[in-house]
C-alpha positions in Angstrom: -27.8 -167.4 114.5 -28.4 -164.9 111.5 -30.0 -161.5 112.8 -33.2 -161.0 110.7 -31.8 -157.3 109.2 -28.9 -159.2 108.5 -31.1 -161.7 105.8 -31.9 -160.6 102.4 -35.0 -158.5 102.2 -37.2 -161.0 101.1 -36.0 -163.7 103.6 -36.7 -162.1 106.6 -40.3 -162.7 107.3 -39.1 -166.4 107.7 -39.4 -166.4 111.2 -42.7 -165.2 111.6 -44.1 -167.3 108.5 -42.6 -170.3 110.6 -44.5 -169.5 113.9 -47.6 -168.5 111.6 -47.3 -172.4 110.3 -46.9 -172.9 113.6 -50.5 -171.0 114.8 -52.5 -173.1 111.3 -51.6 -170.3 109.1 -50.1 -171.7 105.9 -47.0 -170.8 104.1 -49.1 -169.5 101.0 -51.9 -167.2 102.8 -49.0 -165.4 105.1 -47.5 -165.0 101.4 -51.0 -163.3 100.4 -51.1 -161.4 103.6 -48.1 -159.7 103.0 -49.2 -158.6 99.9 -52.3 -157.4 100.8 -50.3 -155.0 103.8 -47.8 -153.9 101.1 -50.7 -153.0 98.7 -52.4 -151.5 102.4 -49.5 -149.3 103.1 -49.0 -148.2 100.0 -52.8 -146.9 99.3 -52.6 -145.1 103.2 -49.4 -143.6 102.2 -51.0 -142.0 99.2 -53.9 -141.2 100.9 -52.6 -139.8 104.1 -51.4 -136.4 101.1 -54.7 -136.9 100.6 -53.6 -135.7 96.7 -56.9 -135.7 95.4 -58.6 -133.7 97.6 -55.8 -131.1 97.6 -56.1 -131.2 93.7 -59.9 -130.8 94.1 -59.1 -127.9 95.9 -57.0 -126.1 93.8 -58.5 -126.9 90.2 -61.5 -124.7 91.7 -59.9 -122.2 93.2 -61.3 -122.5 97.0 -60.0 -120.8 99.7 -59.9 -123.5 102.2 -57.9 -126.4 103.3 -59.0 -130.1 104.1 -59.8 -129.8 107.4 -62.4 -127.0 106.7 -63.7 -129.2 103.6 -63.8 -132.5 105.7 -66.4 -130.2 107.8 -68.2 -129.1 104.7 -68.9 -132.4 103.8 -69.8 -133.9 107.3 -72.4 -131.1 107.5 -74.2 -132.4 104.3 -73.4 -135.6 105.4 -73.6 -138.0 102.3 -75.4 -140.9 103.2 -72.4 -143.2 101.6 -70.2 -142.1 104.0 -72.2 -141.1 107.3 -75.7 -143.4 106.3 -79.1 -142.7 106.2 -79.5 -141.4 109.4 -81.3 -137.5 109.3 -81.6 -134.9 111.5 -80.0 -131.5 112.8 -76.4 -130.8 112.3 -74.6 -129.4 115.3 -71.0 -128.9 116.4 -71.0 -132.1 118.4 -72.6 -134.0 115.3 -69.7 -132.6 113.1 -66.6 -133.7 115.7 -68.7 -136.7 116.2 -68.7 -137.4 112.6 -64.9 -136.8 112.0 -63.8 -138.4 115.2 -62.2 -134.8 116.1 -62.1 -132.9 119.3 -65.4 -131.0 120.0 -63.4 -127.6 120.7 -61.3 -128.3 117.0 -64.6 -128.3 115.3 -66.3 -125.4 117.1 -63.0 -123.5 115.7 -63.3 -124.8 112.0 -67.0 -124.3 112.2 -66.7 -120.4 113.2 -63.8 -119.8 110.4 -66.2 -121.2 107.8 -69.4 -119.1 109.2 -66.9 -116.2 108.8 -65.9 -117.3 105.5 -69.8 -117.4 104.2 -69.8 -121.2 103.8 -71.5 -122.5 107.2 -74.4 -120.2 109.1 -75.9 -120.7 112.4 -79.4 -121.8 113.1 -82.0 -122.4 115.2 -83.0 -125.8 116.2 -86.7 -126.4 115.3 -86.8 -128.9 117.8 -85.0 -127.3 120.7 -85.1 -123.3 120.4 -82.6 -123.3 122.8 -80.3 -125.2 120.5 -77.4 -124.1 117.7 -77.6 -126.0 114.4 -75.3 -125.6 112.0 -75.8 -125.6 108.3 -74.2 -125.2 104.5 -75.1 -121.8 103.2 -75.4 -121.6 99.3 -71.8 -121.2 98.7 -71.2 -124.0 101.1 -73.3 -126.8 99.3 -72.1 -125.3 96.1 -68.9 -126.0 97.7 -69.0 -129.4 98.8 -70.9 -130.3 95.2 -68.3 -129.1 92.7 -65.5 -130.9 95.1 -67.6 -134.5 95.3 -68.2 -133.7 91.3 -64.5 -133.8 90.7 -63.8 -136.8 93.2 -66.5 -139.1 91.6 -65.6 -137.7 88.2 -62.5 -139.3 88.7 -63.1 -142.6 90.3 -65.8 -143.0 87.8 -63.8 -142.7 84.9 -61.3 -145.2 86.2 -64.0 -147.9 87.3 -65.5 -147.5 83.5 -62.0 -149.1 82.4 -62.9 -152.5 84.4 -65.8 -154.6 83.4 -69.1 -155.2 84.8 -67.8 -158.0 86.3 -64.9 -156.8 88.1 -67.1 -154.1 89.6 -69.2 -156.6 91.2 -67.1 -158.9 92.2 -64.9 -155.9 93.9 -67.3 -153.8 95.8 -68.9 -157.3 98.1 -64.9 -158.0 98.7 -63.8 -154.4 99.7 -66.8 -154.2 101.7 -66.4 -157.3 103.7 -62.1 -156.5 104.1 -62.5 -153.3 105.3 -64.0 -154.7 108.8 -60.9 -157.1 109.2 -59.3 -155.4 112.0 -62.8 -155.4 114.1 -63.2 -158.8 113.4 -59.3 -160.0 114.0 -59.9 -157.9 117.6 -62.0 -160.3 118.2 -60.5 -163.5 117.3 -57.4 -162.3 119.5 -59.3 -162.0 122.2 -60.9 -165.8 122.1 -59.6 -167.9 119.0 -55.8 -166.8 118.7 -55.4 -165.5 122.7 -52.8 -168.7 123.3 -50.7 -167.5 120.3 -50.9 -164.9 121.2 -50.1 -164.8 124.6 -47.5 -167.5 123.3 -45.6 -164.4 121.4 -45.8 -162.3 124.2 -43.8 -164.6 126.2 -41.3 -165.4 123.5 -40.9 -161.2 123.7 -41.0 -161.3 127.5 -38.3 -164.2 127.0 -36.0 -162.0 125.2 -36.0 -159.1 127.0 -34.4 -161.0 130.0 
């Protein structure tokens, strides 16, 4: 039998489109699906440079790197990223936000009080409780960066129609919860295929 890195490049998902048949996925959609993970892979890869933040960055001349803008911007806290939930900003709220370690943002938060961009305050509901918030130079910050970003993406939406728009923002809205909802078919729906390629792995190891 042919070893699969021994096929030609575009034959060697044949095996797995067969047992997808197999599972009630058809030829065609496994086609689509491995578009839509090229496309996927693609986009992260690009993303993961995170180019046009960097470029954001440098067009204005800031002094800090992603990391310390990513906190920036989780203090304001744009409700089309973090929702329309309000209320005081603390260190925890920030590595909260980001999904970072609590002691990682207690460290980016004092760098930007020191650099004039964040200031400590006190909590007006607890006394005995830090807040943290944007000083003028801080919101000025995070402003002229989401400027640039939407400056951009806007002028590249305006070359699609009205049409495309809103027939692309429902879509991308309901794919990016795919993985939370897959979770959750492997665990009921597709648990005997699943379990079923676990054994043929199990198999092959012995």
């Amino acid at each position: 039998m042919t070893h699969p890195e021994d096929r030609p490049i575009g034959t060697r998902d044949e095996d797995m489109a067969a047992f997808l048949e197999h599972a009630g996925i058809t030829r065609r959609m496994t086609d689509k699906a491995l578009e839509v993970d090229a496309i996927l892979q693609q986009w992260r890869r690009r993303i993961d440079k995170r180019e046009l933040g960097q470029m954001a960055l440098t067009e204005l001349g800031l002094d800090i790197d992603l990391p310390k803008l990513d906190v920036l911007i989780a203090t304001w806290a744009p409700s089309n990223e973090f929702g329309t939930e309000t209320g005081e900003t603390m260190v925890s709220t920030i590595a909260t936000r980001l999904h970072i370690d609590p002691s990682r943002a207690s460290r980016l938060v004092s760098e930007l009080i020191g650099q004039g961009l964040l200031a400590r305050g006190v909590s007006q509901q607890d006394a005995r409780r830090t807040i943290v918030e944007l000083t003028d130079k801080g919101r000025a910050t995070v402003n002229a960066v989401r400027t640039i970003k939407f400056l951009l993406l806007g002028d590249f939406l305006s070359g699609w129609t009205d049409a495309e728009v809103e027939t692309f923002l429902p879509l991308l809205d309901r794919f990016s919860t795919w993985s939370e909802e897959s979770r959750a078919k492997g665990q009921s729906r597709l648990a005997p295929t699943i379990a079923e390629l676990r054994a043929g792995l199990h198999k092959s190891a012995h």
